[in-house]
N, C-alpha and C positions, 0 to 999 in steps of 0.2 A: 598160584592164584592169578587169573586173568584178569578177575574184576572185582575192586573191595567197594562193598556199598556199605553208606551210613546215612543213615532217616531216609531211606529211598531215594538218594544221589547215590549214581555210580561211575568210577574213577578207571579209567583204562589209561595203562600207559602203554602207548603206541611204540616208544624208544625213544630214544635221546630226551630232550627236552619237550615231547609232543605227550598231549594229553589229550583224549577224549570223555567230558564228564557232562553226562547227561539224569534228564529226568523228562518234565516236557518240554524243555529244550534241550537244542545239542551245543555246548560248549566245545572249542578246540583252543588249547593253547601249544604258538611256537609246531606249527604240522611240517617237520620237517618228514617225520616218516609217517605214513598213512595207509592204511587197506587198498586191496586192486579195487572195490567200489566200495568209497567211502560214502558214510548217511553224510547226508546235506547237511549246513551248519547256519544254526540261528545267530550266533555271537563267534568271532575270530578273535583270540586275544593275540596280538603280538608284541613281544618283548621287545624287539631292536631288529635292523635291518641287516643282522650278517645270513650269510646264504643259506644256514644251519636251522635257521628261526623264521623268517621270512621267505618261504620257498614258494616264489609265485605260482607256480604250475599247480600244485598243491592246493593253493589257496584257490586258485582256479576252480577246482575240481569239487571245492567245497561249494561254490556260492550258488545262492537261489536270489532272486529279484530283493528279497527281503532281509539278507544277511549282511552283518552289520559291521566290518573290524573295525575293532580298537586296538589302540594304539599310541607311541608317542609319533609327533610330524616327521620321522623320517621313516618310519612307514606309513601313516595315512594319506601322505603327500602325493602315493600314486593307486588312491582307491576313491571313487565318486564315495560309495557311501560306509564313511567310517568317522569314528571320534576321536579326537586329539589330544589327549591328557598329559600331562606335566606330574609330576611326583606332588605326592599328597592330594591331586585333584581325586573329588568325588564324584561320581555319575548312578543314575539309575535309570537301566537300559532291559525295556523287554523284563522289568520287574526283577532283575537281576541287580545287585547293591553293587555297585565298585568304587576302590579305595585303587590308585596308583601308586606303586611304592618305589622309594630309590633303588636302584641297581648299579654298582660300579666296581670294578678292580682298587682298590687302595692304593696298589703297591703297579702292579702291570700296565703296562698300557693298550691293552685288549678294547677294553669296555670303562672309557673314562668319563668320571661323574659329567663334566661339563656337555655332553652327548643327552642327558635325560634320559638316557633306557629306562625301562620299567620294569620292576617286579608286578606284579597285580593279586589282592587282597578281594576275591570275588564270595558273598553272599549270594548262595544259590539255596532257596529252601531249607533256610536257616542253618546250612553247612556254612562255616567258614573255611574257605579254602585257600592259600599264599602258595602263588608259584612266581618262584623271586626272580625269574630271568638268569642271566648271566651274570651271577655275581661272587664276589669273596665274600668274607665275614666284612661286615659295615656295622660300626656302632648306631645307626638306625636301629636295625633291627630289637636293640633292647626296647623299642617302643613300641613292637608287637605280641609283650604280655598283655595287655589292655586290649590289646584286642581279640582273645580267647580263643586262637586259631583252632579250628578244628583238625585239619589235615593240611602241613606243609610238605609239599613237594620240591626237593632242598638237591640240589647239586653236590655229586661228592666226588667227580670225576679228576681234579684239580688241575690244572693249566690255565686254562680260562675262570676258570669257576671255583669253589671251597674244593676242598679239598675232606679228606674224611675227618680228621682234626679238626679242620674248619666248621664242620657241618655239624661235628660234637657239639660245638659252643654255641653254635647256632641255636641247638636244641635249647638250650639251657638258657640263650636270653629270650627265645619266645614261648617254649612250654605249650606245645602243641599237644593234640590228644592222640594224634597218631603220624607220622613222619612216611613219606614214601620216597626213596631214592631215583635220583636218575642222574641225567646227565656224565653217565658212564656206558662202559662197552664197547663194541664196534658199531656205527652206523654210517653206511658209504663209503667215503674217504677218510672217517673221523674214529679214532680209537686213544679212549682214556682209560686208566687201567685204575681200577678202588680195590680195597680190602670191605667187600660189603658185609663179609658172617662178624668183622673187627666192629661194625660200624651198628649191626645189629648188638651185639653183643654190648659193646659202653656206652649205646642212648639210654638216658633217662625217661624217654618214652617209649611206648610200641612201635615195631621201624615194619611195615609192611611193604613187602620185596614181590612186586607185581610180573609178571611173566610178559614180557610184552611182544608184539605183531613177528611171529616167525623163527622165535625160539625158544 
């Protein structure tokens, strides 16, 4: 499957950690990999500033006069027009709902809490959708029952990020309604290796395994 829709949002995973979800906007999160002509993009969401997540050229390629990134300050710090969130900040941009969520290593020093990377908790057309950035399992995240995710987009690549174990438990403190994996495979220089039929097979929810840009 190339593209899962739910209430008429639809969810393309690009690769790695890149999302395109649209309806009558075009959402991108983290466009590290992208189409040879990509659609122009109304909202940018970016996680954190490593080269994987934040790929300027990319980002480039997306912008029209009126396209917005968010963000936390070490990526909006080099975009005229974009918004600056802190963990748990709230915003509603372009009638889109956003909740900023923590994102950190616990254990690594990859992606450490004191930095504020972002997960991001986006309300698009009554979809709730969590794409956690680069992270490990974080006892945050049991505070995302309450917020009734619809479709979390959960890292299971492990190094930088959970791991499939990780990402099990993951399921389990937020109770999403559908689970979509990424932040695994080969992408450029970057190659994480998961057991995804293991990962499909012991979630407690549906795990939809999206074909993404070129394979």
């Amino acid at each position: 499957m190339r593209v899962f829709e739910i209430k008429n949002v639809k969810i393309e995973w690009l690769g790695h950690a890149s999302f395109r979800i649209y309806n009558d906007l075009i959402l991108y999160f983290d466009p590290y990999i992208l189409d040879t002509n990509p659609k122009k993009a109304d909202l940018i969401f970016v996680s954190h500033d490593h080269f994987d997540h934040k790929d300027d050229e990319n980002i480039k390629k997306l912008m029209r006069e009126d396209t917005i990134i968010v963000g936390p300050e070490c990526v909006t710090k080099d975009y005229k027009n974009s918004i600056t969130l802190k963990p748990y900040d709230e915003r509603e941009v372009k009638g889109v709902k956003i909740k900023a969520f923590p994102s950190y290593n616990p254990q690594k020093p990859f992606h450490p809490k004191e930095k504020e990377y972002l997960g991001f908790i986006v309300n698009f057309h009554n979809v709730k959708i969590y794409h956690p950035g680069d992270t490990e399992l974080i006892e945050e995240m049991k505070e995302l029952r309450k917020e009734n995710i619809d479709v979390a987009l959960l890292p299971i690549g492990g190094t930088y990020v959970m791991d499939v174990d990780q990402a099990l438990k993951a399921i389990e403190y937020i109770l999403p309604k559908y689970v979509i994996p990424m932040h695994f495979g080969k992408w450029r220089n970057i190659e994480l290796k998961a057991d995804v039929e293991r990962f499909k097979k012991e979630s407690k929810v549906e795990v939809i395994v999206l074909k993404p840009l070129g394979k």
